[in-house]
PDB file of the backbone (N, CA, C, O) and the ligand in Angstrom, with CONECT records:
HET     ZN  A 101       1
ATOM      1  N   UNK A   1     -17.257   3.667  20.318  1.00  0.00           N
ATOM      2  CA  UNK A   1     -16.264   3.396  19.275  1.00  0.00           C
ATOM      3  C   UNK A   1     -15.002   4.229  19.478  1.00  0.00           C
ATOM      4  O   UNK A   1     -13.910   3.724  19.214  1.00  0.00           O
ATOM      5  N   UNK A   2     -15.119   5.811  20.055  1.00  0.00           N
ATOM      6  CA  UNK A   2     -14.072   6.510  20.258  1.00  0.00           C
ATOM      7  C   UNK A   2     -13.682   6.808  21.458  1.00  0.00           C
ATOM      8  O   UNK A   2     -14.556   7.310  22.164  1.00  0.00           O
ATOM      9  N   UNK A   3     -12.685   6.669  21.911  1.00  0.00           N
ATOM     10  CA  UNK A   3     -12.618   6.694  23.635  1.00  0.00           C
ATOM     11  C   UNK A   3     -11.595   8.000  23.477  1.00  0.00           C
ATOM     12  O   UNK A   3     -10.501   8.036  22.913  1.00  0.00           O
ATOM     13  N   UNK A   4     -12.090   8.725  23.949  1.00  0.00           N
ATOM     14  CA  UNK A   4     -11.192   9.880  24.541  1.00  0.00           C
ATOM     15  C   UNK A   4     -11.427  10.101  26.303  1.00  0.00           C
ATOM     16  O   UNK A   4     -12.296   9.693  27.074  1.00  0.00           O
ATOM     17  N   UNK A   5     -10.167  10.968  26.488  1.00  0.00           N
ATOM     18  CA  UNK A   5      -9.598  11.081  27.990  1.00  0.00           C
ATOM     19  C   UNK A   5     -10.783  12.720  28.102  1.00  0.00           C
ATOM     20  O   UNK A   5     -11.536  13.269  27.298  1.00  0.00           O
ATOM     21  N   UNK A   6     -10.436  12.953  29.340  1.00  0.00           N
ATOM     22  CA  UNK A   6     -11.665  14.150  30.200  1.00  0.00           C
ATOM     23  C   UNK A   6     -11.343  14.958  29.166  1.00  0.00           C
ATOM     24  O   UNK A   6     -12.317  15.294  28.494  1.00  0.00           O
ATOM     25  N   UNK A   7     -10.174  15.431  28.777  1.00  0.00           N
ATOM     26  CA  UNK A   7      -9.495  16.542  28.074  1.00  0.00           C
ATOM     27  C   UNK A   7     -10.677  16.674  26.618  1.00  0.00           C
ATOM     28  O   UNK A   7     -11.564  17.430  26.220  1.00  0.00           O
ATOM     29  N   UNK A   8      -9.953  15.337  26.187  1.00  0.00           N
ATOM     30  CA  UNK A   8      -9.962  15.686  24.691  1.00  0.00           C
ATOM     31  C   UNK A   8     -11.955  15.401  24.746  1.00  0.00           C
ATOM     32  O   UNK A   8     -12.691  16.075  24.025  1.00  0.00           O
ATOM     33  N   UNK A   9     -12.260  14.799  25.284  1.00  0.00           N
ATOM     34  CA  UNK A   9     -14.331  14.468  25.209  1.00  0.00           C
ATOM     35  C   UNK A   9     -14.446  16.626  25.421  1.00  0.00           C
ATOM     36  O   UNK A   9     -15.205  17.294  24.719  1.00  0.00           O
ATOM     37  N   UNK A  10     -13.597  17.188  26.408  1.00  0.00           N
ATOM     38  CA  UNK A  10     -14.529  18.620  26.585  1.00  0.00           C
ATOM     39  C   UNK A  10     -14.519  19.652  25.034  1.00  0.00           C
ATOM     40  O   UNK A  10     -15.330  20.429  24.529  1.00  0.00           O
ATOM     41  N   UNK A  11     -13.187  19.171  24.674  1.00  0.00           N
ATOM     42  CA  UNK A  11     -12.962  19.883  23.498  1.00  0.00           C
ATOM     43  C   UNK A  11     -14.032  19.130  22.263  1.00  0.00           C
ATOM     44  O   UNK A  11     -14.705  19.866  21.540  1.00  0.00           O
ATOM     45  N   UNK A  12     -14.086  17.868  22.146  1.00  0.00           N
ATOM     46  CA  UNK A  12     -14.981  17.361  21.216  1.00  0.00           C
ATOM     47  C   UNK A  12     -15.985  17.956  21.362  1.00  0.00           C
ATOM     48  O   UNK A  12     -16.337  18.624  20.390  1.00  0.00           O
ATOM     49  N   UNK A  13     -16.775  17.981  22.467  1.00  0.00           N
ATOM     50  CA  UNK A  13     -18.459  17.857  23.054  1.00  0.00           C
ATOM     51  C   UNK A  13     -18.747  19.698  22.491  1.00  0.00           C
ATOM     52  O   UNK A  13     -19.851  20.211  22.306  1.00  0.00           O
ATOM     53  N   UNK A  14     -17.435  20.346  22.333  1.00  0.00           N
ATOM     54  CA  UNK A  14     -17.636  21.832  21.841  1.00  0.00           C
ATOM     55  C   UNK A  14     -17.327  22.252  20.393  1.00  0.00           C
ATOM     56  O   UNK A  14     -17.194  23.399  19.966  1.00  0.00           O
ATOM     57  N   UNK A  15     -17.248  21.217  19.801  1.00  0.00           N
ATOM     58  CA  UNK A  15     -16.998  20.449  17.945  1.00  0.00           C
ATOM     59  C   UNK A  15     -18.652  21.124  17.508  1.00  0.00           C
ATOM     60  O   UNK A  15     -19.448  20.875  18.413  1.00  0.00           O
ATOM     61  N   UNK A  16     -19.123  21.696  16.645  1.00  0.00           N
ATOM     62  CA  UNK A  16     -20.142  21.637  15.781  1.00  0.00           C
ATOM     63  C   UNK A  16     -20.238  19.932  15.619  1.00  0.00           C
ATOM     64  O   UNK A  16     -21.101  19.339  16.267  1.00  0.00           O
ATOM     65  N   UNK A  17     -19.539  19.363  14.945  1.00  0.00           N
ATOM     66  CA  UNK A  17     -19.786  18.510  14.233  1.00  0.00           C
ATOM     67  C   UNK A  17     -18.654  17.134  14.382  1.00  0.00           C
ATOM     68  O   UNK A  17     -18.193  16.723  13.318  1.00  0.00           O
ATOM     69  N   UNK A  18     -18.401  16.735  15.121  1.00  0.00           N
ATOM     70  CA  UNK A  18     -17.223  15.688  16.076  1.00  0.00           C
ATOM     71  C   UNK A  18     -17.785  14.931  15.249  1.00  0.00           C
ATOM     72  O   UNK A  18     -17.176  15.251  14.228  1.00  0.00           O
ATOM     73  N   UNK A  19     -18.644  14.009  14.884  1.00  0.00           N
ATOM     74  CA  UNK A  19     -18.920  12.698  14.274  1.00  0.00           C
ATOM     75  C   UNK A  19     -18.155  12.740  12.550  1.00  0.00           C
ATOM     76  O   UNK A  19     -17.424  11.973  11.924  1.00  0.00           O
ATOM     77  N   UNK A  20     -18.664  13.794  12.327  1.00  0.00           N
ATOM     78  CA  UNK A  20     -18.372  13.919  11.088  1.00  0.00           C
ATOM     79  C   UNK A  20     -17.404  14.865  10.632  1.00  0.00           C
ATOM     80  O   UNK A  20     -17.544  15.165   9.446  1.00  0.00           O
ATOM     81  N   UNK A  21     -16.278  15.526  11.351  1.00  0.00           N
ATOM     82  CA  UNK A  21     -15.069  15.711  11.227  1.00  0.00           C
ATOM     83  C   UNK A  21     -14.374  14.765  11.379  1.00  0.00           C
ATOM     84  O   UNK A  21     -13.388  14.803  10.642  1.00  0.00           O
ATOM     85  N   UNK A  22     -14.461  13.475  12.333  1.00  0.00           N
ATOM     86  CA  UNK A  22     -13.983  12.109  12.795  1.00  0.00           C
ATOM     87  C   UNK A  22     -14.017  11.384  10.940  1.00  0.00           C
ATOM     88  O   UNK A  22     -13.053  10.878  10.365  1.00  0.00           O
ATOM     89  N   UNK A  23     -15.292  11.553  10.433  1.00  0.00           N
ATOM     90  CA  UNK A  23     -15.399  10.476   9.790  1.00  0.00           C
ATOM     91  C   UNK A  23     -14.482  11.033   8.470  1.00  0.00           C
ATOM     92  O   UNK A  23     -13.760  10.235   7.871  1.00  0.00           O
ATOM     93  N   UNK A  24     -14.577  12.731   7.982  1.00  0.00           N
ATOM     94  CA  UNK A  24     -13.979  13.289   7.496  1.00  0.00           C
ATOM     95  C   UNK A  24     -12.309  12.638   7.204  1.00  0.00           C
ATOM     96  O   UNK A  24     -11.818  12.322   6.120  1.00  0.00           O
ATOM     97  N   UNK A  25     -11.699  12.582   8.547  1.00  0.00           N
ATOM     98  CA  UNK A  25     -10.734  12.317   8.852  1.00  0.00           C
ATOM     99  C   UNK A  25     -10.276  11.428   8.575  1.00  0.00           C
ATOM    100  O   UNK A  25      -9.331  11.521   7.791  1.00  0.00           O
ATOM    101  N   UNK A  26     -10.652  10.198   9.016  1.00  0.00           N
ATOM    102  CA  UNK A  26     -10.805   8.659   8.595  1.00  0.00           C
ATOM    103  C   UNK A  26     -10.571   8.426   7.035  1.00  0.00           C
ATOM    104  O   UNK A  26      -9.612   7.845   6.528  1.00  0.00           O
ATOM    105  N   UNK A  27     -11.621   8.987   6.405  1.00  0.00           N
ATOM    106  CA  UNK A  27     -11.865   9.222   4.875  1.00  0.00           C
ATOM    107  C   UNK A  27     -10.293   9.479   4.501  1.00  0.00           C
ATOM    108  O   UNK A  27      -9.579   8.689   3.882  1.00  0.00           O
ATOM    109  N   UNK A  28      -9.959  10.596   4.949  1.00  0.00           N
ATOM    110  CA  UNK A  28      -8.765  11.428   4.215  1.00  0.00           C
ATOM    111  C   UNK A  28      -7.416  10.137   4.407  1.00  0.00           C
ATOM    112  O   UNK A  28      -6.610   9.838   3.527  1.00  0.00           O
ATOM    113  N   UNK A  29      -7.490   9.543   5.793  1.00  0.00           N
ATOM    114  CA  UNK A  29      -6.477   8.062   5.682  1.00  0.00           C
ATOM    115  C   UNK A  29      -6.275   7.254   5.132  1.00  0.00           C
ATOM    116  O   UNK A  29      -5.184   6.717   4.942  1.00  0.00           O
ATOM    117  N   UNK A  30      -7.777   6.846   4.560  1.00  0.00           N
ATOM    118  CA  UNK A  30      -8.520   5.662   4.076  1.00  0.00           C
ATOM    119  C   UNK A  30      -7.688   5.886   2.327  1.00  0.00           C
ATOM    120  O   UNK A  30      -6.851   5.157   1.794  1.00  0.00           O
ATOM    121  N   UNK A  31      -8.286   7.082   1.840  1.00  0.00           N
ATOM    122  CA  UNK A  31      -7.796   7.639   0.553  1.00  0.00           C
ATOM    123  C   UNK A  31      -6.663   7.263   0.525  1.00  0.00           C
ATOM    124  O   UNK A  31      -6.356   6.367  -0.260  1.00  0.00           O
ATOM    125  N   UNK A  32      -5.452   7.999   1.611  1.00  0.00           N
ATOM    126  CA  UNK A  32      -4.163   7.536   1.880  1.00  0.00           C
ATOM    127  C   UNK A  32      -3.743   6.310   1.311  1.00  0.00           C
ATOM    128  O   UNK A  32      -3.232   6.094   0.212  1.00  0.00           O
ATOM    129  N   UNK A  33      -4.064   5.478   2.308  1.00  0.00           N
ATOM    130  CA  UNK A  33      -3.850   3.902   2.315  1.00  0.00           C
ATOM    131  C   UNK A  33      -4.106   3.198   0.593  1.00  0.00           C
ATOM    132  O   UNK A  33      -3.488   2.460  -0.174  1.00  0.00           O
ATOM    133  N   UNK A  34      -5.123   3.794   0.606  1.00  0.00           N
ATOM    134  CA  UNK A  34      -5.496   3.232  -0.689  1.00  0.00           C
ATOM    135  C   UNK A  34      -4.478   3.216  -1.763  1.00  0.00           C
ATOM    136  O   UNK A  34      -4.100   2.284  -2.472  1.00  0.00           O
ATOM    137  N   UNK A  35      -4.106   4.502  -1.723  1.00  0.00           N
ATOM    138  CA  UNK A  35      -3.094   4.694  -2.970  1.00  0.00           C
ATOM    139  C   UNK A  35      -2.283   3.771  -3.393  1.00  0.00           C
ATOM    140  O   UNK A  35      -1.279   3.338  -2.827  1.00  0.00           O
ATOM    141  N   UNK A  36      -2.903   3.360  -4.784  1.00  0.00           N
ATOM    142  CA  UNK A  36      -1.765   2.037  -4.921  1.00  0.00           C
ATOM    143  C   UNK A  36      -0.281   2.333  -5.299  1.00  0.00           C
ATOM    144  O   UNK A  36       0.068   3.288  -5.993  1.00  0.00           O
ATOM    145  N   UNK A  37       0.657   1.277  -4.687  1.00  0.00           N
ATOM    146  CA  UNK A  37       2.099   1.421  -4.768  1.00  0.00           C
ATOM    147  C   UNK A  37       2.593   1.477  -6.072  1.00  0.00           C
ATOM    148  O   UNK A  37       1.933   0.950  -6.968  1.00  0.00           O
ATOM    149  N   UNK A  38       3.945   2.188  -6.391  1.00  0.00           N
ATOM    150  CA  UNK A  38       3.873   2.128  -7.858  1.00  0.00           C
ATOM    151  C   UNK A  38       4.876   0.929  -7.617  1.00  0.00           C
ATOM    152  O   UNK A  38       5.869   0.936  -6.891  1.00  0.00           O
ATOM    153  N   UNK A  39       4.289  -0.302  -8.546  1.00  0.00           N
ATOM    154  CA  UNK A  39       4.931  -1.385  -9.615  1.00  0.00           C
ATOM    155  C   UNK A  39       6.017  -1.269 -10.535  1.00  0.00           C
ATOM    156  O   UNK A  39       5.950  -1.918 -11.579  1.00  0.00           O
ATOM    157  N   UNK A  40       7.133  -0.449 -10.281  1.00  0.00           N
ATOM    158  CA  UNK A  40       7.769  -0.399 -11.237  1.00  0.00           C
ATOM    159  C   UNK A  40       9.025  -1.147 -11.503  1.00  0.00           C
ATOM    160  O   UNK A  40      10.098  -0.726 -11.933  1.00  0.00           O
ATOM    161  N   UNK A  41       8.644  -2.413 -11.137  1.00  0.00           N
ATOM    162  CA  UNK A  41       9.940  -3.255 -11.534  1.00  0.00           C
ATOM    163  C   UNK A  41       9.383  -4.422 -11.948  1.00  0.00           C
ATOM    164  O   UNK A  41       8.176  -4.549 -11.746  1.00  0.00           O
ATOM    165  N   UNK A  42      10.000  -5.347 -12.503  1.00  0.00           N
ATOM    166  CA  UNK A  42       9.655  -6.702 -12.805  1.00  0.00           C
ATOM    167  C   UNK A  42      10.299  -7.745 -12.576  1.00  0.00           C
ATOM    168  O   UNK A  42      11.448  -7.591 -12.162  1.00  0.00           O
ATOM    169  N   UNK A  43       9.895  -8.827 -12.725  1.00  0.00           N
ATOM    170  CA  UNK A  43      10.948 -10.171 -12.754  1.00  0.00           C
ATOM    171  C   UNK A  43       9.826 -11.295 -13.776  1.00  0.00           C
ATOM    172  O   UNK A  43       8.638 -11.183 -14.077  1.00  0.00           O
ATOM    173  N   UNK A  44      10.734 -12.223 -14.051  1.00  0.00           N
ATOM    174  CA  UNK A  44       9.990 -13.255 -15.051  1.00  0.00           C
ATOM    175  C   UNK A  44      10.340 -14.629 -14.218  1.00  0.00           C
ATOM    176  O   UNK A  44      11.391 -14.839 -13.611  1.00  0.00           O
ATOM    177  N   UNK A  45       9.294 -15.449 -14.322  1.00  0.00           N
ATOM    178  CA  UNK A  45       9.823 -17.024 -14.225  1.00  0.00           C
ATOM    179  C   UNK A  45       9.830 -17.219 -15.366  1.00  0.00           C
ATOM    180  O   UNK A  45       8.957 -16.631 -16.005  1.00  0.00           O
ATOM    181  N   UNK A  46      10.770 -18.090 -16.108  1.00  0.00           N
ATOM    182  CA  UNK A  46      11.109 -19.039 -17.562  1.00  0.00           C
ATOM    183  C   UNK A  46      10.283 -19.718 -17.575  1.00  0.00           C
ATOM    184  O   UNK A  46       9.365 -19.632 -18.391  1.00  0.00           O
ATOM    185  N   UNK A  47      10.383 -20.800 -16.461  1.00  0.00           N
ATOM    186  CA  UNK A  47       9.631 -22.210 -15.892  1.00  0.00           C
ATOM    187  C   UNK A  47       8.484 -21.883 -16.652  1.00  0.00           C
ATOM    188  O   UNK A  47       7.921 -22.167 -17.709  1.00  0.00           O
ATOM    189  N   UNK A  48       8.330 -20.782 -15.125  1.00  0.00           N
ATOM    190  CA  UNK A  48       6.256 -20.973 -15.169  1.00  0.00           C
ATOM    191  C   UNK A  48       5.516 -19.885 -16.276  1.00  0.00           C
ATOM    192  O   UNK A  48       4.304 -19.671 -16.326  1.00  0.00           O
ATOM    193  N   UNK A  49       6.375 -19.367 -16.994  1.00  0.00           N
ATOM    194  CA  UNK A  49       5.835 -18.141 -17.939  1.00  0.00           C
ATOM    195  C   UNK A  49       5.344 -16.900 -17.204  1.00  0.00           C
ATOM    196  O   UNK A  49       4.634 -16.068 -17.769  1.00  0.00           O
ATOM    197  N   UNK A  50       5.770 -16.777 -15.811  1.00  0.00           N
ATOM    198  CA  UNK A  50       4.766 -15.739 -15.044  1.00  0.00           C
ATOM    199  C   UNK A  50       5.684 -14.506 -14.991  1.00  0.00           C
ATOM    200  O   UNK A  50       6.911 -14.560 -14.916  1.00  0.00           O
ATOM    201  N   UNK A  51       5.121 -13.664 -15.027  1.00  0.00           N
ATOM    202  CA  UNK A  51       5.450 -12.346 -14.693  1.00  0.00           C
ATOM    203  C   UNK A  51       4.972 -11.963 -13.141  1.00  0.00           C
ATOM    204  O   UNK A  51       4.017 -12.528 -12.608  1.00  0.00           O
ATOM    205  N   UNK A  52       5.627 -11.105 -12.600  1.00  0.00           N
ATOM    206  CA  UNK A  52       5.966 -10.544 -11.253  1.00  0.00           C
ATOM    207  C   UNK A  52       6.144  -9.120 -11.062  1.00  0.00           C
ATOM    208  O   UNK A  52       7.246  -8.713 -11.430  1.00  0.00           O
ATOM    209  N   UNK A  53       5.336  -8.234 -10.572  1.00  0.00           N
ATOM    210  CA  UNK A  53       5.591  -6.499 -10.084  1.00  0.00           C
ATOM    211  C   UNK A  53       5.837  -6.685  -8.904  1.00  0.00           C
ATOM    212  O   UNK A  53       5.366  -7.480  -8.090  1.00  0.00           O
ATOM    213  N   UNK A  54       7.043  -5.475  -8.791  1.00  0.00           N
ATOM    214  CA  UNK A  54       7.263  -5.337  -7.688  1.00  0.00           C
ATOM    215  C   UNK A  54       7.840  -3.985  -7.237  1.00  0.00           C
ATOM    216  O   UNK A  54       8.465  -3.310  -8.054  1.00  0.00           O
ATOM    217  N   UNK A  55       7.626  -3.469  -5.714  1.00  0.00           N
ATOM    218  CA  UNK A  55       7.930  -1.919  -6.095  1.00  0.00           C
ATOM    219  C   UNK A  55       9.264  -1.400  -5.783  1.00  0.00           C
ATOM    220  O   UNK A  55       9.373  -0.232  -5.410  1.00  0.00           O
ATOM    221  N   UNK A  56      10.531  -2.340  -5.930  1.00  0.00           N
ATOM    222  CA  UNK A  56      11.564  -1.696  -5.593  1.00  0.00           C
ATOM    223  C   UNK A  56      12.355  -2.902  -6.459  1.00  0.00           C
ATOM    224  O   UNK A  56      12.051  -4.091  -6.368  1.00  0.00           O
ATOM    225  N   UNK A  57      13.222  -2.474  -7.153  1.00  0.00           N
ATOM    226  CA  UNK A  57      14.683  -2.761  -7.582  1.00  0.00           C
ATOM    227  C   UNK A  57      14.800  -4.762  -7.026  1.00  0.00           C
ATOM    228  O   UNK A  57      14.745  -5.869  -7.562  1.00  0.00           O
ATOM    229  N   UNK A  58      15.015  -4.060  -5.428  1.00  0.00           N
ATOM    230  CA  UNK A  58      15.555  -5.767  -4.999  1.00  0.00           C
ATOM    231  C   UNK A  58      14.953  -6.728  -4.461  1.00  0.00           C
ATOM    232  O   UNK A  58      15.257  -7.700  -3.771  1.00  0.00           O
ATOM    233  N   UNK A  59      13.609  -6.079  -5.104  1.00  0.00           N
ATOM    234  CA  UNK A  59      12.749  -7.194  -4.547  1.00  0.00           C
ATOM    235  C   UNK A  59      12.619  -7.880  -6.157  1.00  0.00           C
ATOM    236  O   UNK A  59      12.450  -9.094  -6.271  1.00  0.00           O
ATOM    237  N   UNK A  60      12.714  -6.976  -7.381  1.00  0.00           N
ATOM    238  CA  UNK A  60      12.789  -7.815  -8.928  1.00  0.00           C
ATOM    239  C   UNK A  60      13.703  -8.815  -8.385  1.00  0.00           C
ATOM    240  O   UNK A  60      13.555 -10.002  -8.096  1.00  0.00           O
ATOM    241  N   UNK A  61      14.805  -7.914  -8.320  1.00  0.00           N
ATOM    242  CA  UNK A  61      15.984  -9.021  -8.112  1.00  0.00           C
ATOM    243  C   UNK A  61      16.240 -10.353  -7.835  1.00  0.00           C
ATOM    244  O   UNK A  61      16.874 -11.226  -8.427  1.00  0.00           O
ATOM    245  N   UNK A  62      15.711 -10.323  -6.975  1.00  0.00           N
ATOM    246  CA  UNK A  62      15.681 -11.406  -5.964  1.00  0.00           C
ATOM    247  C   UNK A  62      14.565 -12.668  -5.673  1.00  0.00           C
ATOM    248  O   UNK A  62      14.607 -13.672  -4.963  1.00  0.00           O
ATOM    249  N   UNK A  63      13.670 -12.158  -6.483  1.00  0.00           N
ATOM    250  CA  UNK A  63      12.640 -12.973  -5.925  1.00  0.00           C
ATOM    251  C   UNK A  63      12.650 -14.276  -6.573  1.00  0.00           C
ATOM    252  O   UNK A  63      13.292 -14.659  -7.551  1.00  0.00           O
ATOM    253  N   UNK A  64      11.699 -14.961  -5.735  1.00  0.00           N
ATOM    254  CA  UNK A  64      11.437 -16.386  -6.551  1.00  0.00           C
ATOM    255  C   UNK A  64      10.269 -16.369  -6.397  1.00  0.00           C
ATOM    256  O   UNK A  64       9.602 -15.715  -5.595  1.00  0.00           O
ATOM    257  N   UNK A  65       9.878 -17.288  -7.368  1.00  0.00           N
ATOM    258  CA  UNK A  65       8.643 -17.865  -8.221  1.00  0.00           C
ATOM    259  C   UNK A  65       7.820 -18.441  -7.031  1.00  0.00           C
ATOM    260  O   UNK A  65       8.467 -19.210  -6.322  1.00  0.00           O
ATOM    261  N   UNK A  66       6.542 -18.231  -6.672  1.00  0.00           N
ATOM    262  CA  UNK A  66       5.864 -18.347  -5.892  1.00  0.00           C
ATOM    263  C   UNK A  66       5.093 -19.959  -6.296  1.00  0.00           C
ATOM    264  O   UNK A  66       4.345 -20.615  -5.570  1.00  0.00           O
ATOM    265  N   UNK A  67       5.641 -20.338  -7.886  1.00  0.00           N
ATOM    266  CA  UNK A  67       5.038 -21.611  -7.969  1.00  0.00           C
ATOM    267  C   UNK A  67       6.099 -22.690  -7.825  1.00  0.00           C
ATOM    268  O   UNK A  67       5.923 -23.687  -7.124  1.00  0.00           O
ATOM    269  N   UNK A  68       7.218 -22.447  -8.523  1.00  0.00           N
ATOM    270  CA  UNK A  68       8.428 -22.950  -8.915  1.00  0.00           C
ATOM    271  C   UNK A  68       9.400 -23.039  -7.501  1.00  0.00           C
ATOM    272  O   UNK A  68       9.941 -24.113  -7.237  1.00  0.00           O
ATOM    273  N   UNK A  69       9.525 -22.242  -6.905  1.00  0.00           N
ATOM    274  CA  UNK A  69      10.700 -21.461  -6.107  1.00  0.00           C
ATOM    275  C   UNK A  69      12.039 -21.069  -6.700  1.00  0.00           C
ATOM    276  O   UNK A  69      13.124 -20.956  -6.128  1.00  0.00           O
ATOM    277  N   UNK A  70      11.771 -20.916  -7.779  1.00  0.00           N
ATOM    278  CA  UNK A  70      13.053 -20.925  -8.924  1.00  0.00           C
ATOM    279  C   UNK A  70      13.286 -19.355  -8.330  1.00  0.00           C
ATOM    280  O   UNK A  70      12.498 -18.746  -7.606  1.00  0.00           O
ATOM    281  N   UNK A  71      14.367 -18.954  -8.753  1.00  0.00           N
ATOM    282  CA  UNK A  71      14.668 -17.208  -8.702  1.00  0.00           C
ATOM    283  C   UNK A  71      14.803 -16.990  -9.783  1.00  0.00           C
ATOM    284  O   UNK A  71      15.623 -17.501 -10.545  1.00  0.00           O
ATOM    285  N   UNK A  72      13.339 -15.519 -10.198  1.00  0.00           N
ATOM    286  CA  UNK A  72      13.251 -15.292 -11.367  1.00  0.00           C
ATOM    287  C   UNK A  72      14.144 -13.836 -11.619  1.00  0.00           C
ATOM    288  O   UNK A  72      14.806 -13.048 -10.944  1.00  0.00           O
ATOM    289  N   UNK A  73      13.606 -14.063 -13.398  1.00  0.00           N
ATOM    290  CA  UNK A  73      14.813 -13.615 -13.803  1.00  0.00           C
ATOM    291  C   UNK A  73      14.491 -11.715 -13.525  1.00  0.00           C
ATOM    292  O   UNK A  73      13.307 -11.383 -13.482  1.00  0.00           O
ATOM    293  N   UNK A  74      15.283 -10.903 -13.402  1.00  0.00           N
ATOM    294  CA  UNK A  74      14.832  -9.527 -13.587  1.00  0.00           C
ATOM    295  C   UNK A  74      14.774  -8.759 -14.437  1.00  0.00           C
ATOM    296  O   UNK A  74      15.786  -8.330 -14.991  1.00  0.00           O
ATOM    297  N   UNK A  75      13.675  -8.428 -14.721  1.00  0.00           N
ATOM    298  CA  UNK A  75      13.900  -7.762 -15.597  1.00  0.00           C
ATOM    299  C   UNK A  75      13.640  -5.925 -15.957  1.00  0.00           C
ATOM    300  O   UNK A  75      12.870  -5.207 -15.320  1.00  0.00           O
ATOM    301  N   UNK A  76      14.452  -5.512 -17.051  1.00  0.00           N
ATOM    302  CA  UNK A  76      14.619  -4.066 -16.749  1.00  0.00           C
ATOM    303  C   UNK A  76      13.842  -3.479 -17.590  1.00  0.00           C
ATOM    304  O   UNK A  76      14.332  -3.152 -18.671  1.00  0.00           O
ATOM    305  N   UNK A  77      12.411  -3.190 -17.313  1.00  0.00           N
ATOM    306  CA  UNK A  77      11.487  -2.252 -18.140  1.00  0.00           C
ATOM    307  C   UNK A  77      11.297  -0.786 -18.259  1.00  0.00           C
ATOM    308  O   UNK A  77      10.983  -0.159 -17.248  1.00  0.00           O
ATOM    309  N   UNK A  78      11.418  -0.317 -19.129  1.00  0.00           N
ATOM    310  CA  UNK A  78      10.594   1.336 -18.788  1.00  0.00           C
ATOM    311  C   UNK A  78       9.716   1.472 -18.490  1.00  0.00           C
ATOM    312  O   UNK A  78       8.863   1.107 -19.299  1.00  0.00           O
ATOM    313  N   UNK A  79       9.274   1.985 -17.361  1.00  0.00           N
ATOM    314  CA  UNK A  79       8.022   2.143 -17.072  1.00  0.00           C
ATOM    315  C   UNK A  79       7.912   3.496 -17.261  1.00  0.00           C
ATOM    316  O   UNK A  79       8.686   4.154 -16.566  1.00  0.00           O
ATOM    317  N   UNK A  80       7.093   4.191 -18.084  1.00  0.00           N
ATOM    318  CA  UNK A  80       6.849   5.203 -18.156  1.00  0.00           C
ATOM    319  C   UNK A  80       5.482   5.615 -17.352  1.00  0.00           C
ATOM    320  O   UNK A  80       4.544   4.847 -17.142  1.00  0.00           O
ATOM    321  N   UNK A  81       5.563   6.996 -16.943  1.00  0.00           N
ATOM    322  CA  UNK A  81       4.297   7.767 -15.780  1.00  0.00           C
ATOM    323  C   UNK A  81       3.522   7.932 -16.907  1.00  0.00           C
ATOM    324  O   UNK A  81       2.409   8.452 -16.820  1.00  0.00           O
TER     325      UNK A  81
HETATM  326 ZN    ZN A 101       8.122 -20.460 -11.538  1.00  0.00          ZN2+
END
């Protein structure tokens, strides 16, 4: 599953614990990734009654309606933390 070069296998193979510092590691990315984006903008379709998050300014802006293709409207919420 992990391919390392001559180098880096001599330094592993002298790891206590290489499998599970690896997986350690992984974990700590995984967590990363996960983190969900913050949502803090909106837009409305009229049309379709739908609401829309999105995580930056011009993507509210701009977008259209994924049912409609209308460009919905933006809108400016507080989002409070
Ligand atoms: Zn729509």
């Amino acid at each position: 599953m992990i391919t390392l070069d001559p180098t880096t296998w001599e330094f592993a193979a002298k790891m206590d614990n290489f499998s599970g510092w690896v997986r350690k590691q992984i974990a700590k990315e995984m967590s990363k990734s996960a983190k969900p984006k913050e949502f803090n903008f909106e837009s409305y379709c009229d049309h379709c009654s739908l609401w829309y998050a999105h995580t930056s300014e011009y993507d509210a802006k701009f977008h259209t309606c994924e049912y409609c293709q209308r460009l919905c409207s933006y809108m400016l919420s507080e989002v409070t933390e």
